[in-house]
C-alpha positions in Angstrom: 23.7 -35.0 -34.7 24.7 -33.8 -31.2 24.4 -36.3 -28.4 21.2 -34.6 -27.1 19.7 -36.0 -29.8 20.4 -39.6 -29.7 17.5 -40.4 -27.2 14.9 -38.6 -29.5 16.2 -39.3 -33.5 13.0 -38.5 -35.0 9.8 -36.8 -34.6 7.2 -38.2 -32.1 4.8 -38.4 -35.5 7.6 -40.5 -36.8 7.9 -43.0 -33.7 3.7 -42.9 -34.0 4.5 -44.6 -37.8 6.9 -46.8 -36.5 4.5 -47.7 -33.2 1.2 -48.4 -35.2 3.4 -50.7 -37.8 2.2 -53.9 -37.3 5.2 -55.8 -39.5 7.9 -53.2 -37.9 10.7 -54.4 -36.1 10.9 -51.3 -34.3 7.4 -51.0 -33.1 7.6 -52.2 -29.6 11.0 -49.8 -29.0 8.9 -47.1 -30.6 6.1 -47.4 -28.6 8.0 -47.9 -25.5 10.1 -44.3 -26.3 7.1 -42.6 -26.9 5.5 -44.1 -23.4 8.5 -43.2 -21.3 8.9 -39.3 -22.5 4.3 -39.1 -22.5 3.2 -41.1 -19.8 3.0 -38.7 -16.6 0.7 -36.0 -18.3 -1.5 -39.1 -18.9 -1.2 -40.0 -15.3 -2.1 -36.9 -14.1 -4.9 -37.0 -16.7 -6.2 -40.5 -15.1 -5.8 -39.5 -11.7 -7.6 -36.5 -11.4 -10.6 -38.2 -13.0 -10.9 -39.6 -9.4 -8.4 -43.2 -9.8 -6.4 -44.0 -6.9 -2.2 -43.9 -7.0 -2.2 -47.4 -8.4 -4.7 -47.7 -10.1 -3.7 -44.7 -12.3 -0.3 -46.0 -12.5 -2.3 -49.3 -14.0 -4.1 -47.6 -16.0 -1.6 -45.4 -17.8 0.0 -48.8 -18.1 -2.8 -50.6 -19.5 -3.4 -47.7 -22.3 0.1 -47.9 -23.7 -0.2 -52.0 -23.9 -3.5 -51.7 -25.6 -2.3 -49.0 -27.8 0.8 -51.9 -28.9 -1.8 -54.8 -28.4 -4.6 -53.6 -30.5 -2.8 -51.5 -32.7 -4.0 -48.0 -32.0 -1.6 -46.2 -33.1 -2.4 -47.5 -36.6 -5.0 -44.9 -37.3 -3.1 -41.9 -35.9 -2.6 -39.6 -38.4 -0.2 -36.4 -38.3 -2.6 -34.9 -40.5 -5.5 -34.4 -38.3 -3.9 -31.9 -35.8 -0.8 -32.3 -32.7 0.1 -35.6 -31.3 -0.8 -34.3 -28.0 -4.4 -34.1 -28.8 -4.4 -37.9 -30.6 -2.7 -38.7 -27.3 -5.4 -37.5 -25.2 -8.7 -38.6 -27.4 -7.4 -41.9 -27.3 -6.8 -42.1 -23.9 -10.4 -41.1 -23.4 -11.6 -43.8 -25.3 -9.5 -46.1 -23.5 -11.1 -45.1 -20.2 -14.4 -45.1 -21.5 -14.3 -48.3 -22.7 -13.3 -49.6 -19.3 -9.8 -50.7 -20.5 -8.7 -51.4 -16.3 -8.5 -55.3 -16.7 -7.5 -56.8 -13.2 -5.7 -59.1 -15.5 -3.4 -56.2 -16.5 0.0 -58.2 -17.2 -1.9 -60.6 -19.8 -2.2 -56.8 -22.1 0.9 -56.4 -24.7 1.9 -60.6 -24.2 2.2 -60.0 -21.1 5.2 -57.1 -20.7 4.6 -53.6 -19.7 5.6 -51.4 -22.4 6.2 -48.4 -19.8 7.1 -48.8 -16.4 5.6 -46.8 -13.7 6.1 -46.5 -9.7 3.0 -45.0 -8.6 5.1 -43.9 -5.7 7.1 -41.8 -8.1 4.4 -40.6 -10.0 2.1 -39.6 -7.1 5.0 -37.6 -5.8 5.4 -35.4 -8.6 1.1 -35.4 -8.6 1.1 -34.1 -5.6 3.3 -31.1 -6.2 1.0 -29.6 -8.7 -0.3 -26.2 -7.9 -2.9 -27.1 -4.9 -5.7 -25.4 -6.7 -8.0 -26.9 -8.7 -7.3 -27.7 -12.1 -9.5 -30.0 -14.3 -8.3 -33.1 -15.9 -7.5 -31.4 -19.6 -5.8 -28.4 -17.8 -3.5 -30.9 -15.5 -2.8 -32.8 -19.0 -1.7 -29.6 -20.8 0.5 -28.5 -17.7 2.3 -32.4 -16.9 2.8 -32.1 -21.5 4.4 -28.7 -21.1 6.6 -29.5 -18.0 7.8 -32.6 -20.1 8.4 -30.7 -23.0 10.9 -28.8 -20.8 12.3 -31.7 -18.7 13.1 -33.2 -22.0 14.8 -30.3 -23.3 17.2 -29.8 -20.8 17.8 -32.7 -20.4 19.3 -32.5 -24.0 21.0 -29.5 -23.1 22.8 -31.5 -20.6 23.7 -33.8 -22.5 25.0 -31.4 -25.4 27.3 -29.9 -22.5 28.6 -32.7 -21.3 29.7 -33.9 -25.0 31.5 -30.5 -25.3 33.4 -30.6 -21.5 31.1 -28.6 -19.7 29.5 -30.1 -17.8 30.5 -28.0 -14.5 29.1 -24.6 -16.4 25.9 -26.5 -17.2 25.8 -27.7 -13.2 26.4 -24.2 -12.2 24.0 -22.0 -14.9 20.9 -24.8 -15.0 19.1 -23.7 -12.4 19.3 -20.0 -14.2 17.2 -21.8 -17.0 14.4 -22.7 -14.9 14.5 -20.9 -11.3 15.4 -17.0 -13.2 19.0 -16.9 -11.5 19.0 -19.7 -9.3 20.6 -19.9 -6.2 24.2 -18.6 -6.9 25.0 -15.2 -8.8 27.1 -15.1 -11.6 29.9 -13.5 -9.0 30.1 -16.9 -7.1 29.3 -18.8 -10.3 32.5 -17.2 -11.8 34.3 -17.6 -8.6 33.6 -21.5 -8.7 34.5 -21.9 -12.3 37.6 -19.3 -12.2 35.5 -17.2 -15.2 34.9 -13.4 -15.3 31.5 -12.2 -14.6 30.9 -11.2 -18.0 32.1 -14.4 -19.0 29.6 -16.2 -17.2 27.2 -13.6 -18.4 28.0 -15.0 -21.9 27.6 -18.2 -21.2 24.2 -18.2 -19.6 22.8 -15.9 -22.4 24.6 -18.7 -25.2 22.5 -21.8 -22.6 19.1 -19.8 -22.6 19.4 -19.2 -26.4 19.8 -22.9 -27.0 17.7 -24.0 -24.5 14.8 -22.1 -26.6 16.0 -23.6 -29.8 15.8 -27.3 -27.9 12.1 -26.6 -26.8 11.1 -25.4 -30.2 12.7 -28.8 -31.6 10.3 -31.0 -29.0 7.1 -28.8 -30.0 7.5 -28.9 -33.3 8.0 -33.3 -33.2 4.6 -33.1 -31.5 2.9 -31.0 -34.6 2.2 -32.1 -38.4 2.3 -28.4 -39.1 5.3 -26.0 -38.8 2.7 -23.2 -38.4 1.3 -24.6 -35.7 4.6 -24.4 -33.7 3.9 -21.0 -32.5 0.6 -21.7 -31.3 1.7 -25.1 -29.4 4.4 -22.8 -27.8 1.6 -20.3 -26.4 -0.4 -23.1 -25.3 2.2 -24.9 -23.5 3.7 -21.8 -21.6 0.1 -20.5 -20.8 -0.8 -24.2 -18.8 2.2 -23.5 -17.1 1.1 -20.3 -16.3 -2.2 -21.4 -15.3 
């Protein structure tokens, strides 16, 4: 197991099994994991169905300590299709069940399972693409940017565990921004590497980068067929 992986041991389906476990010790921690990698998309979700900062972040909140408080996640099954789309059905039913108690911190005994600043959240709402997206569109594109937050974020973890740490600071932004803001000249001159060298290294980050996206879709699918697909899907919201 490299270190990237201790923060996500098993499948999200896995974590679901774990969550909806009534009699499982690690149900709450489950739940809570799953809640702290998934709960922007859901607040951008909520929020463009016309809720205000807070009461988004409340809501998002309240779905995740209802999920834990009335078992939800019980009746999730891998079988029926991609945990993103479980995710979001049962989010509509939370909302159209009117799920925004006012007496939001009696839900889950009374302790959030996810915490959320709506300061935080509405900054990173409000630097979405200003044109109009719908609510499903804005869900698919906050799922696929945390699909890729999460993945490099293992990356950087991976690099640090091997002593690299400064190679990963200096070729990141390459894996996200095409080549960033340095070029491999002055990256090489800051590291004391050839150009080709860096070269190397950046082609050996974007390969396993790939690979460490690929492993996040495929936690979120009951199908290995269906990675491709989820792949597509995700890039295209992006695109969109």
């Amino acid at each position: 197991m490299t270190t990237g992986d201790c923060h996500f041991p098993t499948t999200s389906w896995s974590r679901v099994a774990h969550a909806g476990d009534s009699l499982d010790p690690a149900r709450r921690a489950a739940l809570q994991d799953l809640a702290h990698a998934y709960w922007y998309p859901l607040y951008a979700f909520i929020r463009r169905q016309g809720h205000s900062p807070d009461k988004a972040a409340d809501l998002t909140q309240g779905f995740f300590a209802d999920l834990l408080e009335r078992g939800g996640l019980a009746v999730a099954d891998p079988n029926r299709g991609r945990f993103r789309s479980f995710l979001l059905a049962a989010c509509r039913h939370y909302l159209s069940h009117d799920r925004e108690r006012d007496a939001a911190l009696k839900r889950g005994g009374g302790v959030s399972v996810v915490s959320i600043s709506s300061v935080r959240a509405e900054w990173r709402f409000r630097a979405e693409p200003t044109h109009e997206q719908t609510a499903d569109r804005l869900f698919m594109r906050g799922w696929a940017l945390e699909v890729l937050r999460i993945a490099l974020e293992r990356l950087r973890a991976d690099e640090a565990g091997a002593g690299r740490s400064a190679l990963f600071d200096q070729l990141g932004p390459t894996l996200t921004d095409g080549r960033g803001r340095s070029s491999y000249d002055d990256i090489g001159a800051a590291l004391g590497l050839s150009v080709p060298a860096v070269k190397m290294a950046a082609s050996r980050l974007r390969k396993r980068y790939r690979a460490l996206v690929r492993e996040e879709v495929a936690r979120t699918v009951a199908v290995e067929g269906d990675v491709e697909d989820e792949i597509r899907d995700l890039f295209a919201a992006l695109a969109g």
